[in-house]
Every structure is written in structure tokens, then in C-alpha cells.
C-alpha positions as CSV (number, residue, x, y, z in Angstrom):
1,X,22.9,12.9,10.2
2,X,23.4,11.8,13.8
3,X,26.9,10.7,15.2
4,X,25.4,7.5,16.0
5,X,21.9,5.3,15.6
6,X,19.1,6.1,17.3
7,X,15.5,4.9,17.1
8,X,13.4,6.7,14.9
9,X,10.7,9.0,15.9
10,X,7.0,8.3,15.5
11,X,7.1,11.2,12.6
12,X,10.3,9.8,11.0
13,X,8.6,6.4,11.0
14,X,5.1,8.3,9.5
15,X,7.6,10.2,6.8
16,X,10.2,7.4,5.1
17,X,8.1,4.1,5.5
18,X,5.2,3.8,3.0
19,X,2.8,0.2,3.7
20,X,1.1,-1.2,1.4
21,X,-2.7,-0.2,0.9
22,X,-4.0,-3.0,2.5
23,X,-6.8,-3.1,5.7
24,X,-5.3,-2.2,8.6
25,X,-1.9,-2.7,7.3
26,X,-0.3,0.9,7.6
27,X,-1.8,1.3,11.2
28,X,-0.2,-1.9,12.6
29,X,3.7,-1.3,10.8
30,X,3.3,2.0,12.2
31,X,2.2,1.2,15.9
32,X,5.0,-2.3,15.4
33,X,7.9,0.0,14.4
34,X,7.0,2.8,17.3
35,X,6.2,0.5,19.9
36,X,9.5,-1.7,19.0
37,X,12.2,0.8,18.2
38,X,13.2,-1.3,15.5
39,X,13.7,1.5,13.2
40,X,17.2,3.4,13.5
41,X,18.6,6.4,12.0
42,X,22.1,6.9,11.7
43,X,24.7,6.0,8.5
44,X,24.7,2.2,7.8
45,X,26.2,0.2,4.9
46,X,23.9,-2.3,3.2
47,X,24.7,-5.5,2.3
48,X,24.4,-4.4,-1.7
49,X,26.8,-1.9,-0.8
50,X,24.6,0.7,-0.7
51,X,24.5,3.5,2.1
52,X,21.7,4.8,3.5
53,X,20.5,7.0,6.8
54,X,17.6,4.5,8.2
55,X,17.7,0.4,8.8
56,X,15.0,-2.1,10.0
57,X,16.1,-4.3,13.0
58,X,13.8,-6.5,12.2
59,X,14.6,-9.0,15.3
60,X,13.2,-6.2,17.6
61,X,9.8,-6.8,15.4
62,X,10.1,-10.4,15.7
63,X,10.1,-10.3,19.5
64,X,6.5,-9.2,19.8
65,X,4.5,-13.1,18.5
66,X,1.4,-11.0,17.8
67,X,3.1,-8.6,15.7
68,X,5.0,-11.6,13.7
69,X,1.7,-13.3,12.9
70,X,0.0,-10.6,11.5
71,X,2.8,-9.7,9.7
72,X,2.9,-13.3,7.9
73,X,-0.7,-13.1,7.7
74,X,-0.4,-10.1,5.5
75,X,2.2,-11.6,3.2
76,X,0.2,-15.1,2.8
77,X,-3.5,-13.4,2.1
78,X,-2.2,-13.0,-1.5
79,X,0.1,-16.3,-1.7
80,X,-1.1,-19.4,-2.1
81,X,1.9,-22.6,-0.5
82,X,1.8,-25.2,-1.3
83,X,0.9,-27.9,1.2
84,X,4.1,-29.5,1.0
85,X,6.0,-26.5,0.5
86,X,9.5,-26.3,2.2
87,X,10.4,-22.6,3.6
88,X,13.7,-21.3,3.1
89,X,15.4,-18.7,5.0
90,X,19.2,-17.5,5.5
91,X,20.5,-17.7,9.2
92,X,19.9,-14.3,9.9
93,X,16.7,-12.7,11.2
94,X,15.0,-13.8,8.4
95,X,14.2,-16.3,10.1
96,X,12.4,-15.6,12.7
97,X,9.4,-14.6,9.9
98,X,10.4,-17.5,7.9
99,X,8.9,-20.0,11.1
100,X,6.1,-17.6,11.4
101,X,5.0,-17.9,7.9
102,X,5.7,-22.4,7.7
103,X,3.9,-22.2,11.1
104,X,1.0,-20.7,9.6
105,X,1.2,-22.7,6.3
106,X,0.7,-26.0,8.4
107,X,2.0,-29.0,9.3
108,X,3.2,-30.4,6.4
109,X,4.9,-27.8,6.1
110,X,8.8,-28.2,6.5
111,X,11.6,-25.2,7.1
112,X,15.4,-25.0,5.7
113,X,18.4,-22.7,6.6
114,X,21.1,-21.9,4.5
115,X,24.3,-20.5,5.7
116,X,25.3,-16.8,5.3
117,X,28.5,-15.9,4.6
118,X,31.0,-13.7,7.2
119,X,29.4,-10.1,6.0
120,X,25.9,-12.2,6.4
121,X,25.0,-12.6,3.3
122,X,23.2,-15.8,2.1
123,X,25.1,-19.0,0.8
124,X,24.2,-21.6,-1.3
125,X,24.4,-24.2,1.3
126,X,22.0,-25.9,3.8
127,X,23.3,-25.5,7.5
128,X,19.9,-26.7,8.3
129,X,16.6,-28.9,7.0
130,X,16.7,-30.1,3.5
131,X,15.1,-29.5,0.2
132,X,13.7,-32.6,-1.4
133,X,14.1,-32.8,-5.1
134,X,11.0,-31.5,-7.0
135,X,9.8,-29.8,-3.8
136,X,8.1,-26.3,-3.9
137,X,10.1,-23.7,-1.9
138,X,8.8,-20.3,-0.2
139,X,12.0,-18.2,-0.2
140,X,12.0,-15.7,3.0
141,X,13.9,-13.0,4.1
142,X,13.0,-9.7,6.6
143,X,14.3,-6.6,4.7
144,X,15.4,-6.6,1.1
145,X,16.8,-3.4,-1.3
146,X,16.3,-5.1,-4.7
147,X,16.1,-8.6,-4.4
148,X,19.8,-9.3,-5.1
149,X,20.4,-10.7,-2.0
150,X,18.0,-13.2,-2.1
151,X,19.3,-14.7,-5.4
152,X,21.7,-17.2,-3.6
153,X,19.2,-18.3,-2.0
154,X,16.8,-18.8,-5.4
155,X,20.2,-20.5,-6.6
156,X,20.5,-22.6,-3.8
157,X,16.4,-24.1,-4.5
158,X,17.9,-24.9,-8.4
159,X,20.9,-26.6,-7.0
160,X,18.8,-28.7,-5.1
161,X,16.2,-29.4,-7.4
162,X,14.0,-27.6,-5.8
163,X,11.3,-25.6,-7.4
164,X,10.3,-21.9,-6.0
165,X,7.4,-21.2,-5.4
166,X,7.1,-17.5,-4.1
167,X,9.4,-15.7,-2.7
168,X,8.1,-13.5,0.2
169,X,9.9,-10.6,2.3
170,X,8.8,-7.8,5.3
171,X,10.1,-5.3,3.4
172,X,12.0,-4.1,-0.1
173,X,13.4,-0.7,0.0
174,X,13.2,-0.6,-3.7
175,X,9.8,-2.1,-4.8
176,X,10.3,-1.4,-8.6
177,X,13.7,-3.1,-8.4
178,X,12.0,-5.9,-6.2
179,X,9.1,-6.3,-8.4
180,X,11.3,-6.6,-11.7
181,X,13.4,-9.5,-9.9
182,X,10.4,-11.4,-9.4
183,X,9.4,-10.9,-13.5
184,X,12.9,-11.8,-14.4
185,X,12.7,-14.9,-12.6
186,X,9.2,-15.5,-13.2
187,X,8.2,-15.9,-9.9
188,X,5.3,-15.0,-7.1
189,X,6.0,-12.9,-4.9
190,X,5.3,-10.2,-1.8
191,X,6.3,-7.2,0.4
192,X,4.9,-5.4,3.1
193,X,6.8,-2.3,2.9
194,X,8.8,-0.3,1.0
195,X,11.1,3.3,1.8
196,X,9.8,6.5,1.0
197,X,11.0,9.7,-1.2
198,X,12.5,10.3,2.5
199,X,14.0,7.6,3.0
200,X,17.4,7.7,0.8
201,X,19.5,4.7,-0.5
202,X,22.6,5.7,-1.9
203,X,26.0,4.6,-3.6
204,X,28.8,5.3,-1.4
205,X,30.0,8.1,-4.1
206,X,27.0,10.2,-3.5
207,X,26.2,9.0,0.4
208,X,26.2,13.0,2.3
209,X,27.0,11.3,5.7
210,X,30.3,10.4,4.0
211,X,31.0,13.3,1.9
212,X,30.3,16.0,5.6
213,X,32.7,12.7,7.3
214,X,30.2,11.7,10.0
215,X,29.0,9.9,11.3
216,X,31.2,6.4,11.0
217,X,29.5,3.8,9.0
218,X,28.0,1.1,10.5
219,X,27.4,-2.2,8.6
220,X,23.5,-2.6,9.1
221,X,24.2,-6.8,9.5
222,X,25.7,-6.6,12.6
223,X,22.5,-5.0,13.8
224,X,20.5,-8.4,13.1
């Protein structure tokens, strides 16, 4: 482990992120997360309180417009939104593919922002947009573990009598544990990426950075 982040090599990048097996879809996250240095190495603390050595700063991704488009093209070829779907995203950089994907939905399409709390974790509370009663809802984040943190948000649709539609993410670390989310609640859904054998997430009891001492723990939401 390193004593502090640093951007992942082009061989890291090839080793702990597996794309989905879709055209052209490996090549481009692999060129995006090289040519971006938005994947670090180092010892952060996830927001499920998890540890693990490697994080996705996703808002380096988002800066390149190109990149951002084909990345919501890939997650709406096997979505259908409705046409008068509202998106919702937490106020984090989540967002940033959350406009991508309601600009490329279309007009009529509307976007909503709920608050995150101090640690940036998603409320259940608008700070921005609304969500009609009886409306669809795309729910969208950037990175994922599970799924757990996107249940305020799926929360947040119920309270306001909402109805989801899909819920749609760059990346879930744990597919299997993203995947059975989606069945428990019955809903569509889709990811982009997921980590590798490689790639370790783990509870802070067995996390090796903090059992050699170092390197300090960083909490990966600061980094978005």
C-alpha cells in the first residue's frame, strides 16, 4: 500500500476494473480512466464503511463531455425512460452523469437533487427540482458498492409519490450485491463496471493497510 493516493497505472487499471462485455465498452473505460487519472490507489474509507485500496473520482471522468456521453449511452441502450421521467441524483458527482443521461432522454425530461448529508451520503430531501406525484423516476449515482447507498434515495421517490423506474449507476464494486438490490426492490437497473478479484473491498477488521498502520485513511467522499 502507498503512504498516499496516486493515480493508477494503465496495468493497475487493466488488472482490478472488469467492463461489462459490451462493443467497445472495455476499450473506452480503459482509455477514460488512463487518460483521466480518475483512478487512485491508496487506503480510502467508503461510505458503507468499507475500506478498500482503489477509488473512482468520477468528476475527473465527467470533465471530458465525450467520455460522459458515451458513458450514458452505454447505460441507456438497455433502459428504456420514460418520456416524462424525472432523474434523480444526490449532490455529489453523481450528478454530473445524472444531466448527461436526462439530456439524452429528452426534453421532457426533468432532473431532481436531493441533499447529502455531512459524510455525503444521500438524504431524503429535495435541495433541488421536484418529483411530481405518480411520476417515473431514473435514480443515478457514479460509483456504488452494493446499492445501499442509493436506498435513501429510492426512499426519497416513495415519499414523494414517486414511482422508480430504473435505477442506473457508472459503476458497482459488488455486482452480485448490486444486482440482488435491484430484485429485492423489483426494479430495472444498470452498471458499467464492476471491481475485480484485484481489486479488494474490505471491513475495517480485516483491511491490511490498517493492520501494517499505513497509510492514513482517507475518506473516498472528500475526493468527489
Amino acid at each position: 500500500m502507498l503512504a498516499s493516493p496516486r493515480v493508477a497505472t494503465e496495468q493497475e487499471i487493466r488488472d482490478v476494473v472488469v467492463a461489462q462485455p459490451r462493443a467497445g465498452l472495455p476499450d473506452l473505460i480503459e482509455r477514460a480512466l488512463a487518460a483521466s487519472g480518475a483512478l487512485l490507489r491508496g487506503h480510502f474509507g467508503l461510505q458503507v464503511g468499507k475500506h478498500t485500496e482503489y477509488f473512482i473520482r468520477f468528476r475527473a471522468l465527467a470533465r471530458d463531455e465525450q467520455v460522459l456521453a458515451a458513458i450514458s449511452g452505454h447505460l441507456l441502450s438497455t433502459i428504456t425512460i420514460p418520456a416524462d421521467a424525472v432523474v434523480l441524483v444526490p449532490e455529489s458527482a453523481g450528478y454530473f452523469l445524472g444531466e448527461a443521461i436526462r439530456a439524452r432522454a429528452g426534453a421532457s425530461t426533468t432532473l431532481a437533487v436531493a441533499r447529502t448529508d455531512i459524510e455525503r451520503r444521500p438524504a431524503r430531501s429535495l435541495l433541488h427540482g421536484t418529483i411530481p406525484a405518480g411520476r417515473p423516476v431514473v435514480v443515478v449515482n457514479d460509483v456504488v458498492t452494493t446499492g445501499a447507498s442509493l436506498e435513501p434515495l429510492l426512499d426519497l421517490v416513495g415519499d414523494q409519490g414517486g414511482t422508480v423506474a430504473a435505477a442506473l449507476v457508472f459503476g458497482a464494486l459488488d455486482g452480485t450485491g448490486f444486482r440482488a438490490m435491484l430484485s429485492r426492490r423489483r426494479i430495472a437497473g444498470d452498471h458499467l463496471i464492476e471491481a475485480g478479484p484485484a481489486w479488494a473491498v474490505m471491513d475495517p477488521d480485516r483491511c491490511t493497510a490498517c493492520a501494517a498502520g499505513t497509510p492514513p485513511l482517507i475518506p473516498a467522499a472528500e475526493l468527489n
